[in-house]
GUSENU-317275 format. One line per field, with one value per residue (C-alpha): residue in one letter; x, y, z; chain. Coordinates in nm, 2 decimals, always signed. Each point is the difference from the previous one (the first is absolute). Last residue first. Example, Ala and Ser with C-alpha at 12.3 -4.5 7.8 and 13.67 -1.06 7.14 Angstrom:
<rs>
resn = S,A;
xx = +1.37,-0.14;
yy = -0.11,-0.34;
zz = +0.71,+0.07;
chain = A,A;
</rs>
This chain:
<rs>
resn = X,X,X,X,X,X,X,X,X,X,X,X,X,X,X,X,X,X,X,X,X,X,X,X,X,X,X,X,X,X,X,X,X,X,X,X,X,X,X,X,X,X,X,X,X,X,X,X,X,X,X,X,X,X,X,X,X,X,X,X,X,X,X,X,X,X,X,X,X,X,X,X,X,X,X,X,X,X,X,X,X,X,X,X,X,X,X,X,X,X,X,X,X,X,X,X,X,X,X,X,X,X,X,X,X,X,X,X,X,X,X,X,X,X,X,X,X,X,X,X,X,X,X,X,X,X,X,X,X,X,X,X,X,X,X,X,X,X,X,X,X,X,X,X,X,X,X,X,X,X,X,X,X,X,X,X,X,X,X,X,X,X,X,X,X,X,X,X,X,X,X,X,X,X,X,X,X,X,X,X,X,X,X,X,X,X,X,X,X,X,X,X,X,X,X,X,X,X,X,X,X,X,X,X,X,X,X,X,X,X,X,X,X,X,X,X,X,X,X,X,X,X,X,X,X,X,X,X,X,X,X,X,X,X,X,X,X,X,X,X,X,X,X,X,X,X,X,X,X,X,X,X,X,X,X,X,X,X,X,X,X,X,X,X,X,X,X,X,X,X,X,X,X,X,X,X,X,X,X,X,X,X,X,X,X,X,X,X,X,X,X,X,X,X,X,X,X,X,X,X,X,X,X,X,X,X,X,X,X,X,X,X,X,X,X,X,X,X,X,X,X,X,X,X,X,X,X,X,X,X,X,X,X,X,X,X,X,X,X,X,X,X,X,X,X,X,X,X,X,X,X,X,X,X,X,X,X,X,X,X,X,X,X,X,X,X,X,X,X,X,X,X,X,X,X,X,X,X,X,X,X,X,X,X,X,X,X,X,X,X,X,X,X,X,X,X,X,X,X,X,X,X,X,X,X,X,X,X,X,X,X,X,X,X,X,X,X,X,X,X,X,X,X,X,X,X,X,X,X,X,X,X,X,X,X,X,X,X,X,X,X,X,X,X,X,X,X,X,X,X,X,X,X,X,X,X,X,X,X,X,X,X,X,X,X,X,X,X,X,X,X,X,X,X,X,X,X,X,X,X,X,X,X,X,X,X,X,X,X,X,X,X,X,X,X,X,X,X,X,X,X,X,X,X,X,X,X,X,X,X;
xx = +10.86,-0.17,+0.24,-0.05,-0.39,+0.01,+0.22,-0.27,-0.26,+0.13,+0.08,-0.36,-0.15,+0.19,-0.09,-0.37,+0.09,+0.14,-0.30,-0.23,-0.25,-0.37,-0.06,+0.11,-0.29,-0.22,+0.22,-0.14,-0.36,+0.04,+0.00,-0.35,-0.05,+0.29,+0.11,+0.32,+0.09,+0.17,+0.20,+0.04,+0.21,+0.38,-0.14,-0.23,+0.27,+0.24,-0.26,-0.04,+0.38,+0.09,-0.30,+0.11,+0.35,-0.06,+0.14,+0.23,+0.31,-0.21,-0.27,-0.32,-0.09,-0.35,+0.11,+0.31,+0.26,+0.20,-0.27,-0.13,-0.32,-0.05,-0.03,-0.32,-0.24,-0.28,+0.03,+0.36,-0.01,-0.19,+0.16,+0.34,-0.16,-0.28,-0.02,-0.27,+0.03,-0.34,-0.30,+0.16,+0.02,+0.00,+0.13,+0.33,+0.12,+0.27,-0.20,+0.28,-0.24,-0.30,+0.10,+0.35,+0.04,-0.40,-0.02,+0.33,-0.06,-0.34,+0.01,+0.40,-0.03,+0.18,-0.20,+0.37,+0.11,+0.34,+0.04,-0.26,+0.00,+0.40,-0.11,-0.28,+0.21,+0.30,-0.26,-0.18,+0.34,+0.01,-0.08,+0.07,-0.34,-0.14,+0.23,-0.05,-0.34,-0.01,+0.25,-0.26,-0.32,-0.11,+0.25,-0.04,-0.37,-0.03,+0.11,+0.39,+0.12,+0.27,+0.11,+0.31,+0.11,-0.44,+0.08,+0.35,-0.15,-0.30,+0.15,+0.33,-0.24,-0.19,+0.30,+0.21,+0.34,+0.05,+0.14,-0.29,+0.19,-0.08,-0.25,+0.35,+0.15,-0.24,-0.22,+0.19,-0.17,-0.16,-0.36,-0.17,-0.32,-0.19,+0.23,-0.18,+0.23,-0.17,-0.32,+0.06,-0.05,-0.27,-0.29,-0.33,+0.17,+0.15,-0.34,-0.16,+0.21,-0.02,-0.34,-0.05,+0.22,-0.09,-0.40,-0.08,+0.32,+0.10,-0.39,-0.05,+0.20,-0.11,-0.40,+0.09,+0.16,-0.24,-0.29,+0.11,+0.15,-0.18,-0.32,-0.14,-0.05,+0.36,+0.14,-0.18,+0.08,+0.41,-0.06,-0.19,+0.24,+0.29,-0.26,+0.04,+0.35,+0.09,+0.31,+0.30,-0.03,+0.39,-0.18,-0.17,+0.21,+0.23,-0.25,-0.12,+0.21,-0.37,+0.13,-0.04,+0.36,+0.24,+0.32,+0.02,+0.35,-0.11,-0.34,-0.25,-0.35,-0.17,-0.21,-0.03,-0.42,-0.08,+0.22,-0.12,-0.26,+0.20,+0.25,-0.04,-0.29,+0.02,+0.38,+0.03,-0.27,+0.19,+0.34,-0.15,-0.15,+0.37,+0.11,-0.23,+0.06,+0.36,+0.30,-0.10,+0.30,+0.23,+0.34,+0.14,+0.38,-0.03,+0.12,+0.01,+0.18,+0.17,+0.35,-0.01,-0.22,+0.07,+0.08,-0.23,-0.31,+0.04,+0.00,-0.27,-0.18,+0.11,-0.12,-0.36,-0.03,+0.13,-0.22,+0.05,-0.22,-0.32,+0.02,-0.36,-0.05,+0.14,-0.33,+0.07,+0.04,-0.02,+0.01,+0.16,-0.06,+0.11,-0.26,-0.10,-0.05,-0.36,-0.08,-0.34,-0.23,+0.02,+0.09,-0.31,-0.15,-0.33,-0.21,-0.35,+0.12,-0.02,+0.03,-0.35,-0.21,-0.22,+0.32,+0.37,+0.32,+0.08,-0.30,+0.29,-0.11,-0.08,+0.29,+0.23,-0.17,+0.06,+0.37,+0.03,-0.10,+0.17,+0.36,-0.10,+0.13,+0.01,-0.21,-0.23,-0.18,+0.28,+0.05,-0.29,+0.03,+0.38,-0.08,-0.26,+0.26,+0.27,-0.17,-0.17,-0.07,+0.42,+0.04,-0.16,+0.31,-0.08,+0.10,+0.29,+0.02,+0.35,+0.04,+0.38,+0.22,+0.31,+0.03,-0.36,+0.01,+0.33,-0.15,-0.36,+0.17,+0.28,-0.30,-0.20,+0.31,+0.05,-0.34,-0.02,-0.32,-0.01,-0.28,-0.08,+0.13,+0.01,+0.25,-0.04,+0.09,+0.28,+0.39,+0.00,+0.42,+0.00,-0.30,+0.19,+0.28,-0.14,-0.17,+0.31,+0.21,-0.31,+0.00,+0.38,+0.32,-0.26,+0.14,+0.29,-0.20,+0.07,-0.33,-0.23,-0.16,-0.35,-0.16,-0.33,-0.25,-0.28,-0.15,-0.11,+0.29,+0.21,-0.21,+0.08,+0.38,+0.01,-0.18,+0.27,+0.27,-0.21,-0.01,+0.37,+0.11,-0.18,+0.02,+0.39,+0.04,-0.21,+0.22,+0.30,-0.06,+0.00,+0.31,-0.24,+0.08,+0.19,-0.25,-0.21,+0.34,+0.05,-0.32,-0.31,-0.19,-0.34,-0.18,-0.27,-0.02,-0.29,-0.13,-0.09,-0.07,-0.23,+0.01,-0.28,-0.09,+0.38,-0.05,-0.30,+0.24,-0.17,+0.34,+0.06,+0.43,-0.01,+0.31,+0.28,-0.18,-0.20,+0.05,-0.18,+0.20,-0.27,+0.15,+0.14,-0.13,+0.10;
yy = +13.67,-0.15,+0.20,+0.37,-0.08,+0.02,+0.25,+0.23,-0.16,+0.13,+0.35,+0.02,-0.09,+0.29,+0.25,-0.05,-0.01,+0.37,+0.09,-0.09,-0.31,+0.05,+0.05,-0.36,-0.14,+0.18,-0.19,-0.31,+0.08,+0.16,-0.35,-0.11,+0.32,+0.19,+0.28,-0.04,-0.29,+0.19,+0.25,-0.18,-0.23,+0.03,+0.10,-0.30,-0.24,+0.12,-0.07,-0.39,+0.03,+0.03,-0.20,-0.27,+0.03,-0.08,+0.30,-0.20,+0.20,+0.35,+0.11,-0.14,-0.16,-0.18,-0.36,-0.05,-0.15,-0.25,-0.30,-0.23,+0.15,+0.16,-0.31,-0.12,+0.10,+0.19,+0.37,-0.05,+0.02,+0.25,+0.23,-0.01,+0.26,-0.01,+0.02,-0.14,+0.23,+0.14,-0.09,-0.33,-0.15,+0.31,+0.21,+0.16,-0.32,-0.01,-0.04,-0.31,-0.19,+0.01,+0.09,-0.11,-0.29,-0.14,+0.10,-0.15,-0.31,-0.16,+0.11,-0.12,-0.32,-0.09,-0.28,-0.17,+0.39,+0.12,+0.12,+0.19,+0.15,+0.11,+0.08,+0.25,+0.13,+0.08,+0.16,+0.20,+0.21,+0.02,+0.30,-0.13,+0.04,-0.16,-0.30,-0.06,-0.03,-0.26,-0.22,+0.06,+0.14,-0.18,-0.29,-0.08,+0.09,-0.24,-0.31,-0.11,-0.26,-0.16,-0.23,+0.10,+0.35,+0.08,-0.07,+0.14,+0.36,-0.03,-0.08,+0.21,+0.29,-0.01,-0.01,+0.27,-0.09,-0.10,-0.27,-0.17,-0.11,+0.14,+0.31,+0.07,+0.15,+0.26,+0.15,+0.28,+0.37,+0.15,+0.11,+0.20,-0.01,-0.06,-0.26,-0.19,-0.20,-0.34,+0.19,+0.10,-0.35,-0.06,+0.22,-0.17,-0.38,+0.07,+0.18,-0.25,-0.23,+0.16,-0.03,-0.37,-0.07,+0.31,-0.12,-0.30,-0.19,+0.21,+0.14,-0.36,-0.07,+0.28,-0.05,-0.42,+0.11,+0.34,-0.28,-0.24,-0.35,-0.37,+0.14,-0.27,+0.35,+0.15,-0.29,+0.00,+0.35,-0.06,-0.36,+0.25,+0.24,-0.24,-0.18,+0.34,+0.08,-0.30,-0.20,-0.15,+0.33,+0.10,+0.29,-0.18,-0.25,+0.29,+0.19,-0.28,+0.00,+0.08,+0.19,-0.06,+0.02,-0.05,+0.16,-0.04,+0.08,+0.39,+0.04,+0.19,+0.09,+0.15,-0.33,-0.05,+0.08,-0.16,-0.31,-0.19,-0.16,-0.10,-0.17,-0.33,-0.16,+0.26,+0.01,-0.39,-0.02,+0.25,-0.18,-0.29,+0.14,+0.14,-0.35,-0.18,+0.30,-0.05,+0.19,+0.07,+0.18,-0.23,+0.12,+0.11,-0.08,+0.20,+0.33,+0.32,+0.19,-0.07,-0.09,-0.37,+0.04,-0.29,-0.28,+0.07,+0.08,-0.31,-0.19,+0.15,-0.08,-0.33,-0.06,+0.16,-0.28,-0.29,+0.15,+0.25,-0.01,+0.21,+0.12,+0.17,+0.32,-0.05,+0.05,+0.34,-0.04,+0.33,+0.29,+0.23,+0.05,+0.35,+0.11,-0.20,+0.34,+0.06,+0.13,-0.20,+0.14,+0.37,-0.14,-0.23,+0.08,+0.07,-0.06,-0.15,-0.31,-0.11,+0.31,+0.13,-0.09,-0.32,-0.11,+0.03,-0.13,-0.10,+0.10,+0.01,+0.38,+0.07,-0.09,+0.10,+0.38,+0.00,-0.08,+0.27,+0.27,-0.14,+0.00,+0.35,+0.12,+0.36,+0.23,-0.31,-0.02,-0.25,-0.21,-0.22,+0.00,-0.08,-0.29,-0.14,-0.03,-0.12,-0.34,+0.03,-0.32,-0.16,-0.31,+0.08,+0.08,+0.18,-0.20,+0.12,-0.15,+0.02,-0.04,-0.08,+0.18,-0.09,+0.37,+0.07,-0.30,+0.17,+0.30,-0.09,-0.24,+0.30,+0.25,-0.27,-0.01,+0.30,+0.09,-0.26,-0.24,-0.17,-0.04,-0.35,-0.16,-0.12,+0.03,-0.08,-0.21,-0.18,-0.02,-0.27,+0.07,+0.37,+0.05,-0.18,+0.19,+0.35,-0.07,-0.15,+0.30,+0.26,-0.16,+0.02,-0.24,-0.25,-0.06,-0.20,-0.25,-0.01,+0.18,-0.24,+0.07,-0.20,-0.07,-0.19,-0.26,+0.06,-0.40,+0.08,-0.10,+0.15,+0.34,-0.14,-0.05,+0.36,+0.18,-0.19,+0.14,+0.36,-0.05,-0.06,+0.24,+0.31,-0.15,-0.06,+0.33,+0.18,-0.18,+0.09,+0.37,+0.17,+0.23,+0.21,-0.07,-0.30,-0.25,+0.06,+0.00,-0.39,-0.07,-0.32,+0.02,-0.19,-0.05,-0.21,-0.16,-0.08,-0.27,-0.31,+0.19,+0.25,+0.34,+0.19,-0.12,+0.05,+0.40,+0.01,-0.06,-0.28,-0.13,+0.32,+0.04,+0.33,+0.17,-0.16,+0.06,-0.29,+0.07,-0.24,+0.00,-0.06,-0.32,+0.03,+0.05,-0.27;
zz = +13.02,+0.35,+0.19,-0.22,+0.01,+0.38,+0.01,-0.19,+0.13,+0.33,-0.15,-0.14,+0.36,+0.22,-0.33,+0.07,+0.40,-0.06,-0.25,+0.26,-0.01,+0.06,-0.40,-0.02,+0.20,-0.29,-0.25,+0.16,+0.03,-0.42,-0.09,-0.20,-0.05,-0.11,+0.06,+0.16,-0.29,-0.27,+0.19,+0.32,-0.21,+0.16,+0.34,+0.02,-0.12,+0.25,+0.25,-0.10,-0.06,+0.38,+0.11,-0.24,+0.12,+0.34,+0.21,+0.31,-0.11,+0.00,-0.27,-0.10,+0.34,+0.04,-0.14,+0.22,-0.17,+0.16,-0.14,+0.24,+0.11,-0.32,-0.21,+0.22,-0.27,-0.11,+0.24,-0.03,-0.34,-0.04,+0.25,-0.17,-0.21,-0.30,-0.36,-0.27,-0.26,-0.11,-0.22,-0.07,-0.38,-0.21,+0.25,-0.14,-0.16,+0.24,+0.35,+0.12,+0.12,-0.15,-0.36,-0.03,+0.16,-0.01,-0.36,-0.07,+0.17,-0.13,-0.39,+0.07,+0.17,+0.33,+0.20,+0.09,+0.13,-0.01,-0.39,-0.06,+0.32,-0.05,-0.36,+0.16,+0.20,-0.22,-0.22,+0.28,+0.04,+0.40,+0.19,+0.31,+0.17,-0.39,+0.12,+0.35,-0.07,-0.28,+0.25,+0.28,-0.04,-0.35,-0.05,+0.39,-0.07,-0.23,+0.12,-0.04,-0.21,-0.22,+0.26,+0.16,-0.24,+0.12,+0.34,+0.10,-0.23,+0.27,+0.32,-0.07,-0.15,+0.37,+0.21,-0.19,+0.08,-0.35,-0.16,-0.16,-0.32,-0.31,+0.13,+0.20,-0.31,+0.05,-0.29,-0.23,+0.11,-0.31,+0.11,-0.22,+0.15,-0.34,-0.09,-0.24,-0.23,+0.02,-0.07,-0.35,-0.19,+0.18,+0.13,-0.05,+0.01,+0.33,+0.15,-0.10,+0.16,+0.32,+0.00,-0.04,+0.29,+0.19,+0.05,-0.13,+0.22,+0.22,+0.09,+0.03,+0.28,+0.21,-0.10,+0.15,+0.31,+0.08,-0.07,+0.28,-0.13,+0.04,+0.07,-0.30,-0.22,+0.07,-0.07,-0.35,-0.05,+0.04,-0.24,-0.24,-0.02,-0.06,-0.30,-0.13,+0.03,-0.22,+0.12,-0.20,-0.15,+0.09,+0.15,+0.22,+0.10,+0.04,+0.23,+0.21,+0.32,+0.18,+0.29,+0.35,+0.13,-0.24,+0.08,+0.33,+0.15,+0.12,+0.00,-0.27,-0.02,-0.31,-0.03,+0.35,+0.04,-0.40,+0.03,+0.40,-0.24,-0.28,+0.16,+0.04,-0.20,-0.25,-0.01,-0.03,-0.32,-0.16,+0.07,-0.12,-0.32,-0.09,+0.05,-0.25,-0.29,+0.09,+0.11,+0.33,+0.20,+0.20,-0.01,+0.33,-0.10,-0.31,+0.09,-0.14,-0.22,-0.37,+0.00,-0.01,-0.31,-0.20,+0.20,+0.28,-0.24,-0.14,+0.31,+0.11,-0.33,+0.02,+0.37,-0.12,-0.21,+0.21,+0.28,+0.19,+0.36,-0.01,+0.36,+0.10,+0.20,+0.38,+0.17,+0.26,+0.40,+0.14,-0.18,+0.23,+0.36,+0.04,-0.28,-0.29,-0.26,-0.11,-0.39,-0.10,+0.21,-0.10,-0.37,+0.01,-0.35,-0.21,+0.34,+0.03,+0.10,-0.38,-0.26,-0.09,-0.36,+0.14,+0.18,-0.12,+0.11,-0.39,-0.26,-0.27,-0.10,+0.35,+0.13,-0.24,-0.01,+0.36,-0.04,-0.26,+0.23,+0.30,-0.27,-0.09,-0.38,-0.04,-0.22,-0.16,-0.30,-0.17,+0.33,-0.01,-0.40,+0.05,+0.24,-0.22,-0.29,+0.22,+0.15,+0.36,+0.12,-0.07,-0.13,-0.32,-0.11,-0.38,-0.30,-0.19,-0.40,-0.14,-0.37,-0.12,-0.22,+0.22,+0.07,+0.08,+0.28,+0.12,+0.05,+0.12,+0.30,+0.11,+0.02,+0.18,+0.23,+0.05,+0.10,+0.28,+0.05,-0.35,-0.18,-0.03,-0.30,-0.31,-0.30,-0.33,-0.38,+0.21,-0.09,+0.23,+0.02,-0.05,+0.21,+0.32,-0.11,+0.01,+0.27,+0.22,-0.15,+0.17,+0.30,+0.10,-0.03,-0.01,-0.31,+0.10,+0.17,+0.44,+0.07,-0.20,-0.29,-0.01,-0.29,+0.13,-0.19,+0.22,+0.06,+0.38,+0.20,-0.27,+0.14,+0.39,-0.06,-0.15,+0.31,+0.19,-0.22,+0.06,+0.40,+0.03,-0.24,+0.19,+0.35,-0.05,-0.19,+0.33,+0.24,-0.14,+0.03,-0.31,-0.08,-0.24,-0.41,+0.13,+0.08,-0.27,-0.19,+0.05,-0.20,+0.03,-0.28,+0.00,-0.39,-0.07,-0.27,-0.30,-0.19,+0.16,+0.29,-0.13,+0.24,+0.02,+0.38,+0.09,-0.10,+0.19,+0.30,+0.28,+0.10,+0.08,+0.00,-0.13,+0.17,-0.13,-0.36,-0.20,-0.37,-0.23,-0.35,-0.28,-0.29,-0.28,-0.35,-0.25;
chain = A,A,A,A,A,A,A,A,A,A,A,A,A,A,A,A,A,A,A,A,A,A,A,A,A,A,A,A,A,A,A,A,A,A,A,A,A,A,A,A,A,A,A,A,A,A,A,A,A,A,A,A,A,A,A,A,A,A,A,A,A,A,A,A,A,A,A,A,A,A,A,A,A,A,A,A,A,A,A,A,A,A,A,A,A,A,A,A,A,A,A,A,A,A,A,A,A,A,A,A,A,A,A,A,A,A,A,A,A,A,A,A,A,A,A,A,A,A,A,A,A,A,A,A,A,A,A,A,A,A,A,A,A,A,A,A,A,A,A,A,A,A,A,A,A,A,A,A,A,A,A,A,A,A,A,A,A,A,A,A,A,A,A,A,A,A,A,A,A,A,A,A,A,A,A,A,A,A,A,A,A,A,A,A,A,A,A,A,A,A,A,A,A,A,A,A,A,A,A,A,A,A,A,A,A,A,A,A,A,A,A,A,A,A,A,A,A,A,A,A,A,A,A,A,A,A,A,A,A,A,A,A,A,A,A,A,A,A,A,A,A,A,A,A,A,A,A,A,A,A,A,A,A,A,A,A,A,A,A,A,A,A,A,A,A,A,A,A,A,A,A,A,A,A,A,A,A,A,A,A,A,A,A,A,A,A,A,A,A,A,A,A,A,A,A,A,A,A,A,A,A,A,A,A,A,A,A,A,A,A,A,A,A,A,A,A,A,A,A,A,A,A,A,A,A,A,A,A,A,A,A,A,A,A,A,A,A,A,A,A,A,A,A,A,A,A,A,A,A,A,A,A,A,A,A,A,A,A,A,A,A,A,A,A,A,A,A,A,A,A,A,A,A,A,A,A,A,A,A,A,A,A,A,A,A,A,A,A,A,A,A,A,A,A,A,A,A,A,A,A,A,A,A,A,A,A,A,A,A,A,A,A,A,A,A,A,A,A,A,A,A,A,A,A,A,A,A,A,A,A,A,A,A,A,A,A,A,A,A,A,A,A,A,A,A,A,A,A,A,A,A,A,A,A,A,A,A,A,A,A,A,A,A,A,A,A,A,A,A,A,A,A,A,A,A,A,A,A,A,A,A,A,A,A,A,A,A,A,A,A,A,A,A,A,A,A,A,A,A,A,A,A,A,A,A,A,A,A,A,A;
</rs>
């Protein structure tokens, strides 16, 4: 008798709309969820991301039984969920089935680890594309094939126009591609104001187990999971949409780059894990942005700013991930070897603006993008940091951490190790940055315009230490020769003033 086709449903493909479901025979087939102890291991994850990640698949397996799916599901605590691959293997030992189906996977490794240990049990594997995302891999490799260097805008555009998204009779709506110059405004003295408090989603007796799984066997992994109330359901997730159009949307696209000290929310949408744990399509997110936008609900620098994230680097960075793996994990192309702080594991730093940002994300798992971007992510290429130990500390702290998402993000825009493929230059600045977008400055010890002296803030001090150090390779060019031109101002005495103090500097935080 031939057995039956093993459905696998990945952690991260919890669409309740999967082709994959839609070819599955219930009376015949299973579908497959593996729950592993080393996915929490391979990168110290944060508890809150295992809790999200195990909560939201058990409850994605209540609703399939819901449904008449026959599931196999290998919990956490069985011996064989040791790791993924000895779950497979003895999930296809016991069915012994005549195939595997699934949707493609969204990390390399794994759909390595998938194909290998479906070819050593003899057993057909048939990969259906995700049709989750609007740009799938083939059309953006013949975007990118006839193209020099990849451009995010230029890729954006094509998106728009392609899916016929912000668009009118051929021109973008508002007449305006983007909003940056409207879209980039700090709160000033007065601060945000009163914000929404995004949506609780309270555990339930699901989401309790996985907590209380993730307790009991990972007591030594980061984070927190007092604060615990991410969506973890297809219902939820389109609440917590439904709450950050009604509520924050509009006030999104002017403070999206803002920051204050002790709010780490503010205006944004919350939505990136639900989103990338596919228990919410980017699409029908687009069209909920548009369709505020449309009933004057949201201005149009609002809605184009929130769905440039989502069509615009969301889809493009995974390109890019799928274009370039295995080999970019090890770019380098900075050569930066410095170990990352010991303080990026528990906040401990008289820094004001890492101890907001590093106390949030180990708290709830979180911090908005330009804290990752000009803050922790900036502190780090200053330093000279080896962009794998930042890209596992990202991987690891964030609930909406996925590699085609993360590593692109790490170490292409921030961290400027694959050499430009993802960002046309390093994104670097000084203490005045961050002073310009937040209030962190005005309670930190440090004062953001000194590089040198007891009061220099260290970002300053390494922002023109890392000018110095790569004036060769970036003096010239376009996109950032301003700041290397400010450099040419600076005397060899005051040159060798800055090395010494990021010099000591890197000496204390060794």
């Amino acid at each position: 008798m031939i057995g039956p086709r093993l459905v696998l449903v990945l952690g991260d493909q919890l669409d309740r709309d999967a082709r994959v479901l839609s070819q599955c025979d219930q009376a015949r087939d299973r579908i497959v969820m593996i729950e592993s102890r080393a996915e929490s291991l391979k990168v110290a994850s944060h508890k809150a991301r295992s809790a999200l990640f195990l909560a939201a698949m058990r409850h994605h397996r209540d609703w399939l039984v819901a449904q008449g799916f026959r599931v196999d599901y290998v919990d956490i605590d069985k011996p064989e969920a040791e790791s993924f691959e000895t779950a497979l293997a003895a999930v296809i030992a016991r069915h012994e089935p005549h195939s595997v189906l699934m949707t493609e996977a969204g990390e390399y490794s794994v759909q390595q680890s998938i194909s290998h240990s479906c070819q050593s049990a003899s057993v057909e594997l048939e990969v259906e594309p995700d049709d989750h995302f609007l740009c799938d891999r083939a059309t953006f490799e013949t975007w990118a094939s006839n193209r020099k260097t990849l451009v995010m805008e230029h890729f954006y555009r094509h998106m728009r126009q392609s899916h016929d998204i912000l668009m009118v009779d051929g021109q973008p709506t508002g007449g305006h591609w983007n909003y940056d110059r409207q879209n980039r405004h700090a709160f000033g003295r007065q601060g945000p104001g009163l914000l929404p408090r995004p949506p609780a989603f309270t555990p339930d007796r699901v989401t309790q187990s996985a907590i209380r799984d993730v307790e009991r066997l990972f007591p030594g992994n980061p984070g927190s999971l007092d604060a615990f109330d991410w969506p973890v359901t297809r219902e939820q997730a389109l609440a917590a949409l439904d709450d950050f159009v009604d509520h924050r949307l509009a006030a999104f696209g002017p403070f999206q780059d803002a920051m204050w000290s002790g709010e780490p929310f503010l205006q944004h949408s919350l939505l990136s894990a639900a989103l990338n744990l596919k228990l919410l399509n980017p699409r029908e997110v687009i069209d909920i942005a548009i369709a505020a936008a449309d009933a004057g609900r949201a201005p149009i620098q609002s809605v184009e700013g929130f769905v440039r994230q989502i069509l615009g680097w969301r889809e493009f960075v995974r390109g890019v991930y799928w274009r370039h793996m295995p080999a970019y994990l090890d770019s380098n192309a900075l050569g930066a070897e410095a170990d990352l702080p010991g303080f990026f594991w528990t906040g401990n730093t008289d820094m004001a603006c890492l101890a907001d940002a590093i106390g949030q994300t180990l708290r709830f798992g979180y911090a908005h993008h330009i804290q990752r971007l000009m803050v922790t992510g900036l502190f780090t290429l200053l330093l000279g940091v080896r962009p794998q130990q930042v890209h596992a500390w990202y991987l690891a702290v964030y609930v909406d951490a996925v590699e085609w998402v993360e590593a692109p993000n790490t170490l292409g825009m921030s961290q400027y190790a694959d050499g430009g493929v993802l960002a046309s230059k390093p994104y670097v600045a000084s203490g005045r940055y961050i002073n310009r977008m937040s209030n962190y400055c005005s309670h930190c010890r440090y004062a953001p315009d000194k590089a040198t002296g007891p009061h220099a803030c260290p970002f300053t001090t390494l922002y023109w230490d890392f000018l110095i150090r790569h004036a060769p390779r970036f003096a010239s060019h376009p996109r950032s020769a301003m700041q290397w031109r400010n450099l040419a101002r600076v005397d060899e005495a005051r040159r060798t003033e800055i090395r010494a103090a990021a010099d000591q500097l890197r000496l204390a935080l060794g």
